[in-house]
N, C-alpha and C positions, 0 to 999 in steps of 0.2 A: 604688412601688406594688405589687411583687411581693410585699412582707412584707407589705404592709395584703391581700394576697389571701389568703395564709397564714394568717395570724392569722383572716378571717374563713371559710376552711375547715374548722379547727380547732374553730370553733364550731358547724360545719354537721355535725361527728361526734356532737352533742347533740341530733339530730334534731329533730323538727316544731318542740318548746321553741327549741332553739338557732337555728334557721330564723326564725324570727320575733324569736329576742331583736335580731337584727342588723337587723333593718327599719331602713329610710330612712337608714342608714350608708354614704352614697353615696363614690367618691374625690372627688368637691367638698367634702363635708361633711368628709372627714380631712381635706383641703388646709388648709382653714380653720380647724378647730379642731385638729390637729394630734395628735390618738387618737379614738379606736372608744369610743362607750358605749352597753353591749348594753343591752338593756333586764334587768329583775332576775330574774336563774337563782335557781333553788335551792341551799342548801349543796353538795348533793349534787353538782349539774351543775356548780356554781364548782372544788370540786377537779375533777373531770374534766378541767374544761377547763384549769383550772394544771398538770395532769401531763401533758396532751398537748403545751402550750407548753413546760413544762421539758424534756421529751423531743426538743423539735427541737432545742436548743442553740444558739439563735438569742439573743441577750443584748438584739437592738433590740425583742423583743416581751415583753411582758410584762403580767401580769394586778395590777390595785393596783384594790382598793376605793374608792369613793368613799362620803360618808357625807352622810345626806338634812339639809342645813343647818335643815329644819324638821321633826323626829321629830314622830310623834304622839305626841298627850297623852297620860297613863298614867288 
């Protein structure tokens, strides 16, 4: 649980945005699903936060996109 507290400090260096992307990402909820899904940052905010994860050097955390199985129409 140490690294799941890491990982969502890292997000709280994203201020008010990142405070909120981590809502209701309890340690029950990672027990059970087994990773963190922030709610959607901006590009901007997404590198920040993969360069402050690469910068810990930590290999069990790490930032992967997930993609919306229903896109909107065009």
């Amino acid at each position: 649980m140490d690294l799941v507290d890491l990982a969502r400090r890292q997000v709280d260096h994203l201020g008010p945005a990142g405070i909120t992307a981590k809502r209701n990402q309890t340690n029950e909820r990672f027990l059970k699903k087994g990773f963190l899904r922030l709610a959607p940052l901006t590009r901007t905010q997404r590198r920040k936060l993969m360069v402050r994860i690469s910068n810990l050097g930590e290999p069990a955390i790490k930032v992967q996109p997930f993609k919306n199985p229903n896109p909107l129409p065009q």
